[in-house]
SEKEDREN-91706 format. One record per residue (C-alpha): residue in three letters; chain; x, y, z; residue number from 1. Coordinates in steps of 0.02 Angstrom, whole numbers, plus 50000, padded with zeros to 5 digits. Layout:
<rs>
+--------+--------+-------+-------+-------+-----+
: residu : chaine :    px :    py :    pz : num :
+--------+--------+-------+-------+-------+-----+
:    ALA :      A :     X :     Y :     Z : NUM :
...
+--------+--------+-------+-------+-------+-----+
</rs>
This chain:
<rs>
+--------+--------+-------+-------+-------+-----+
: residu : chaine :    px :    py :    pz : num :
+--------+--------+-------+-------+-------+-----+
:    UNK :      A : 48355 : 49521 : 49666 :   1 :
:    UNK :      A : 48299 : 49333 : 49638 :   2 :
:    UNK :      A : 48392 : 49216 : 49538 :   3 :
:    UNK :      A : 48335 : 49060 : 49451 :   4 :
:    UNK :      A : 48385 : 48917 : 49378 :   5 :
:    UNK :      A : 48576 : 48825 : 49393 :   6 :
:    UNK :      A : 48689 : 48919 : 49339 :   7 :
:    UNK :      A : 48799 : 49005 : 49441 :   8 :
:    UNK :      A : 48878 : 49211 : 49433 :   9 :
:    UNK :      A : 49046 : 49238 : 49460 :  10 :
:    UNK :      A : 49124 : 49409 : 49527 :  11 :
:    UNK :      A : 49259 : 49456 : 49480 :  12 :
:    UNK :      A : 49374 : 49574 : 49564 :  13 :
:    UNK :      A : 49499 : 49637 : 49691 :  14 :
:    UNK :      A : 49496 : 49708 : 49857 :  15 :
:    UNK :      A : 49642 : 49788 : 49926 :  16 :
:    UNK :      A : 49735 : 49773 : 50087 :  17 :
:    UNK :      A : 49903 : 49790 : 50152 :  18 :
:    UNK :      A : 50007 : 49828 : 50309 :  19 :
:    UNK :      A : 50170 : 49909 : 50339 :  20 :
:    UNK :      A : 50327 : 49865 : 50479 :  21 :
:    UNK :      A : 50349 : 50038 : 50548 :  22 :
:    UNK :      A : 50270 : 50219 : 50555 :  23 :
:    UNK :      A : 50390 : 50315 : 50652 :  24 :
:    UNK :      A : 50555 : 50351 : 50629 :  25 :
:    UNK :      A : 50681 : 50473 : 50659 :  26 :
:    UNK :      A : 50819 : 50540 : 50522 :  27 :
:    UNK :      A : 50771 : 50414 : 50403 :  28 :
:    UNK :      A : 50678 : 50233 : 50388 :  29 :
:    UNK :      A : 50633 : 50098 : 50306 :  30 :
:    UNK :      A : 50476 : 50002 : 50277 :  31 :
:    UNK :      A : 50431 : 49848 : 50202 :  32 :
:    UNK :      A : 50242 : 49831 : 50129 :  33 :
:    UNK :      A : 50158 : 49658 : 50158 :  34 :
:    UNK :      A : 49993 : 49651 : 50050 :  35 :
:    UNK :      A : 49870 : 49534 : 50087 :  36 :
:    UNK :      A : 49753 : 49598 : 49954 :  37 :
:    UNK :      A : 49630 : 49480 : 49872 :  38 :
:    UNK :      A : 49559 : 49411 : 49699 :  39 :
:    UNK :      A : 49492 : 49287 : 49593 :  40 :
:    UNK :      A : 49586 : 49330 : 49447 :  41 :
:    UNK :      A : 49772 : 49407 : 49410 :  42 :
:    UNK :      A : 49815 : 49574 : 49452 :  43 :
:    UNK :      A : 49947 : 49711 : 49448 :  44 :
:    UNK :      A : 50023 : 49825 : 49581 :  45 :
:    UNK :      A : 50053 : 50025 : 49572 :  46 :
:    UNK :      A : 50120 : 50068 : 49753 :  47 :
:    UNK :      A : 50111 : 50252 : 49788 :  48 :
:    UNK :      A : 50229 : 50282 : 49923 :  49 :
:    UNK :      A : 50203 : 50456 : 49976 :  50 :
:    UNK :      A : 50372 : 50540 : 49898 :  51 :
:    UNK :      A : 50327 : 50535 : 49723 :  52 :
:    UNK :      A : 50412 : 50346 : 49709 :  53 :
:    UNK :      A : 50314 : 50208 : 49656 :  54 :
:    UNK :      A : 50324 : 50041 : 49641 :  55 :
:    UNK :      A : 50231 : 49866 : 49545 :  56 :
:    UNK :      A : 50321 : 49736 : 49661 :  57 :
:    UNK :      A : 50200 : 49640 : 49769 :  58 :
:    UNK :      A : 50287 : 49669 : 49939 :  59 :
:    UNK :      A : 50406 : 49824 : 49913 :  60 :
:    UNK :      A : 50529 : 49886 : 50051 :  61 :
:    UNK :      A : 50559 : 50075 : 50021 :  62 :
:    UNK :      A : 50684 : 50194 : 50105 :  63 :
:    UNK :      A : 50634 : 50361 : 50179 :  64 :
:    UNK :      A : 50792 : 50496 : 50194 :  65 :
:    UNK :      A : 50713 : 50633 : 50266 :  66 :
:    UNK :      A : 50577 : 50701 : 50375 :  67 :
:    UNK :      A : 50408 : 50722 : 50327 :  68 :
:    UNK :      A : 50246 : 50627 : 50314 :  69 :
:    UNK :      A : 50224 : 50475 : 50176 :  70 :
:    UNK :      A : 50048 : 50421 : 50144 :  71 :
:    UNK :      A : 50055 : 50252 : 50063 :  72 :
:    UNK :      A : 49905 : 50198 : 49931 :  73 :
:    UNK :      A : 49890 : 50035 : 49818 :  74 :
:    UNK :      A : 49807 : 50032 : 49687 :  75 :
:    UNK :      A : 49777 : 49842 : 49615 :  76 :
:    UNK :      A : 49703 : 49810 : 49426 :  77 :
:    UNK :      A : 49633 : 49658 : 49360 :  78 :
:    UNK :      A : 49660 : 49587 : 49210 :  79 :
:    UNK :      A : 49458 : 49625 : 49161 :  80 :
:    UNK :      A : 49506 : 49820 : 49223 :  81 :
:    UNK :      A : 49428 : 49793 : 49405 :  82 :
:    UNK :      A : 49515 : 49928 : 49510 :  83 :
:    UNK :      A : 49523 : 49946 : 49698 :  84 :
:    UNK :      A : 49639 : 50057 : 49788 :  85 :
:    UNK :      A : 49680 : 50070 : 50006 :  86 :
:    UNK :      A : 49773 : 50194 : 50073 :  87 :
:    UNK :      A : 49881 : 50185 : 50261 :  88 :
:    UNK :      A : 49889 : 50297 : 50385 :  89 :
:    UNK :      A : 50030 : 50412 : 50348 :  90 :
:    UNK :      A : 50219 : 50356 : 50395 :  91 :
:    UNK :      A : 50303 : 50509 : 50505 :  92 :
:    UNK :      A : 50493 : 50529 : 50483 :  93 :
:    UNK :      A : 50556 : 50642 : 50624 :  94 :
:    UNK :      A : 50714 : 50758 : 50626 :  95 :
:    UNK :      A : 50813 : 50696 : 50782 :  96 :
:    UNK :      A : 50819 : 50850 : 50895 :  97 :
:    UNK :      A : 50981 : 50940 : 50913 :  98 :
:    UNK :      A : 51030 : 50924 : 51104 :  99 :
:    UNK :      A : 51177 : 51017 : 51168 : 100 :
:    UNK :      A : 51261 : 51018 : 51337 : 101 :
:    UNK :      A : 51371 : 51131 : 51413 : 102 :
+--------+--------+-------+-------+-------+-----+
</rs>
């Protein structure tokens, strides 16, 4: 593709990217989500967390009270209607083992 002349194209969109404090935990945890996504124009949140919560916050802390396994997706909209959605490995919340002695 060649392009003439001097006027310059703008993109416009998102790309998303975020990390998380922890992975593992046993009983019960909680995380806190940094995002680092980025754009050239405003856009919202919609934080899957994995448990059926959700969230719009930029950096949300969420509590997990039970075991299982939590995958965590963003999905980030611009205000033109750009999407782009990342999804984390999947948090593990452990039952403590029962441990008995006598």
């Amino acid at each position: 593709l060649t392009l003439a002349g001097k006027d310059s194209i703008e993109a416009i969109g998102v790309q998303t990217k975020f990390n998380i404090s922890r992975r593992l935990f046993c009983d019960s945890g909680r995380i806190a989500i940094q995002d680092s996504s980025a754009a050239n124009e405003a856009f919202t949140y919609d934080w899957h967390l994995g448990d059926g919560t959700r969230s719009v916050l930029p950096n949300p802390t969420h509590l997990y009270n039970r075991p299982g396994q939590y995958a965590i997706q963003l999905v980030a909209t611009t205000t033109s209607g750009c999407t782009d959605s990342s999804e984390i490995d999947t948090v593990h919340v452990v039952e403590r083992p029962a441990i008995s002695i006598g």
